[in-house]
C-alpha positions, -999 to +999 in steps of 0.1 A: -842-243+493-869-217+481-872-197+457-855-168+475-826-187+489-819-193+453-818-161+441-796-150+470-770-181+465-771-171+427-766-133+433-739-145+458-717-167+433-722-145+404-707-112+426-677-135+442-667-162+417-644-138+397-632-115+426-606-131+444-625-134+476-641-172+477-677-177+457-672-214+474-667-198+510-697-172+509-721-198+494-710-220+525-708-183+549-743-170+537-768-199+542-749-205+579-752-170+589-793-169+571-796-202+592-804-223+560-787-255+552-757-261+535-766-263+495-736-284+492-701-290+471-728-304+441-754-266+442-721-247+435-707-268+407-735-271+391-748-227+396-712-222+382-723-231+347-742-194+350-709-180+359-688-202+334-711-185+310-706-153+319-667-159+310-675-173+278-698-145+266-678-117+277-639-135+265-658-149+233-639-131+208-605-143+231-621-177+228-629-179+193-595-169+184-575-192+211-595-224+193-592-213+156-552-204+162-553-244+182-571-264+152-556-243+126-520-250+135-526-289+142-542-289+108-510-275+095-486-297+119-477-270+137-498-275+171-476-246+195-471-224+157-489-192+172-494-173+206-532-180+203-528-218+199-501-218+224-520-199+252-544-226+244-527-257+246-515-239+279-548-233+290-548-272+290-519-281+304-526-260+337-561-274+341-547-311+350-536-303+383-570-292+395-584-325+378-559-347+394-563-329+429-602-328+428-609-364+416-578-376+448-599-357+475-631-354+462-650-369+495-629-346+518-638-315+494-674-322+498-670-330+532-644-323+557-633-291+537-666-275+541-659-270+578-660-232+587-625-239+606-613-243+568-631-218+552-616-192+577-584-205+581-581-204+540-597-170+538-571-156+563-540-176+553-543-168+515-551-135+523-514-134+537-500-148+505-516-123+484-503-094+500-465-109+497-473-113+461-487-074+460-457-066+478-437-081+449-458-064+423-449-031+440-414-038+441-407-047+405-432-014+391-407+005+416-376-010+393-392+002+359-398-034+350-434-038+338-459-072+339-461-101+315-484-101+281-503-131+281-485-135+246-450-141+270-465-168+299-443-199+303-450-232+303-436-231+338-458-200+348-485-217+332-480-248+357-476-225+383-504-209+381-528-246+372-507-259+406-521-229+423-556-231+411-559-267+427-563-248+457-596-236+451-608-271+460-609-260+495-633-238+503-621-204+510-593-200+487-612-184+458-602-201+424-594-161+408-578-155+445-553-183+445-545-181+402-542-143+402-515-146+431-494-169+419-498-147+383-481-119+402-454-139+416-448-151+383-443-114+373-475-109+353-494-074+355-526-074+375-551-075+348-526-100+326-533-120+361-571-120+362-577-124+322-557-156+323-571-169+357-607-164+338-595-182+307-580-211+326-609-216+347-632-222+314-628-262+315-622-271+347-655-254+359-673-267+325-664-305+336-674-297+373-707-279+366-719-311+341-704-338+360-724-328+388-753-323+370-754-354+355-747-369+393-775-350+409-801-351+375-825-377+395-823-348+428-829-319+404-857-332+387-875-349+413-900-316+411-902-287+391-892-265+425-859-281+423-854-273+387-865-237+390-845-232+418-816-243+404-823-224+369-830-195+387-798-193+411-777-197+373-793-172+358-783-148+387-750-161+390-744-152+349-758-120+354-735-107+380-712-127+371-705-108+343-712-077+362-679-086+384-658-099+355-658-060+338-657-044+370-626-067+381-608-061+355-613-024+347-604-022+387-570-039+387-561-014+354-558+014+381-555-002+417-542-030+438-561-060+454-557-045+491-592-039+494-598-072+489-573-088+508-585-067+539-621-081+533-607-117+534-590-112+566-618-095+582-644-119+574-623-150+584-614-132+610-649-129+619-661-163+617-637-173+641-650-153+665-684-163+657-681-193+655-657-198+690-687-173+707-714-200+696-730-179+672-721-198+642-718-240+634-683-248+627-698-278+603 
């Protein structure tokens, strides 16, 4: 890619890793539609490092809390003795689905499931699922009976919701998409939904991002347009990554996820019919 491909891939993952709409999908969508190739499964591990960044600047005081309360307590023998070391050991526990899942399938996930047939069918589908789980939200604020504290998760929302997250390996599903709706099932508020969907993403994305680049280091630094590119495309993706992480969260304070769920089914609505008119490449 060129120098401009990467800033628009970057600007691309930054503004849709954290809203529940598919970073994985529109960095597969945008290059098809631009007629550029595919960047590939490895690109968006690796440019996720800018966003992963963006969650640890703007949840650093969260962080720095979650993993003084977790060595703290072990140093005292008490590894589960507060809500902060507890959220964190929880943090853990719910990352090993999506590191069980993506080491099982990890040819078909940077392969088969790049199709555009499972982009859209993902985009749609979930798009479905979130709206039940809005539908639910609405129901119990109708009953009096407000969301979840992250202090009050379960272990069993917390598997839940790491179950659920193993369904951002396909393409489509959006990581925040697939986390937040299965928060809201599991009775948490909206914003309780997205702030723990952020903080449980921190080490599954972390391994992803260096194991591939450590896989792809010989690719990357064949030539310094390789590396800029590459640097360049992080750099965006922090920037508006953090950009979509305060908007996305001062949004769900006030207002649903409808508008986003309408975007999903319009756009895989609309590669279908791209792609079965002949405009776009299924693969």
């Amino acid at each position: 890619m060129n120098l401009f491909q990467a800033i628009v891939l970057g600007i691309a993952q930054g503004l849709t890793e954290f809203l529940p709409i598919s970073s994985s999908a529109h960095l597969r969508i945008v290059p098809a539609l631009c007629g550029w190739d595919d960047p590939g499964a490895a690109f968006t591990a690796i440019v996720q490092i800018g966003t992963l960044a963006a969650v640890l600047i703007y949840f650093m005081k969260d962080i720095v809390s979650i993993s003084g309360a977790v060595v703290s307590d072990l140093l005292k023998g008490k590894p589960l003795g507060s809500n902060e070391s507890r959220t964190g050991w929880m943090i853990a526990a719910g990352t090993i689905p999506i590191v069980v899942f993506g080491l099982a399938f990890k040819e078909e996930i940077e392969t088969t499931l790049r199709s555009l047939y499972w982009v859209s069918a993902a985009l749609i589908l979930l798009a479905l699922v979130l709206s039940i789980a809005e539908k639910h939200t609405s129901n119990r604020a109708r009953q009096g009976r407000r969301g979840k504290a992250i202090s009050e998760i379960t272990w069993l929302d917390t598997m839940i919701i790491g179950f659920a997250q193993a369904l951002a390996l396909i393409p489509g599903s959006s990581r925040s998409g697939v986390t937040i709706t299965a928060g809201l099932f599991r009775n948490l508020d909206r914003e309780t939904s997205a702030r723990f969907s952020f903080l449980l993403s921190l080490p599954s994305v972390f391994a992803a991002g260096i194991y591939q680049l450590y896989k792809t280091w010989d690719v990357i630094t064949a030539s310094s347009d390789n590396m800029l590119n590459i640097a360049v495309a992080t750099i965006f993706a922090f920037i508006f990554g953090y950009l979509s992480i305060a908007f996305l969260l001062r949004y769900l304070r006030s207002h649903s996820t409808g508008v986003f769920i309408g975007y999903r089914l319009l756009l895989g609505i609309s590669l279908l019919i791209m792609i079965g008119t002949g405009h776009l490449l299924p693969v």
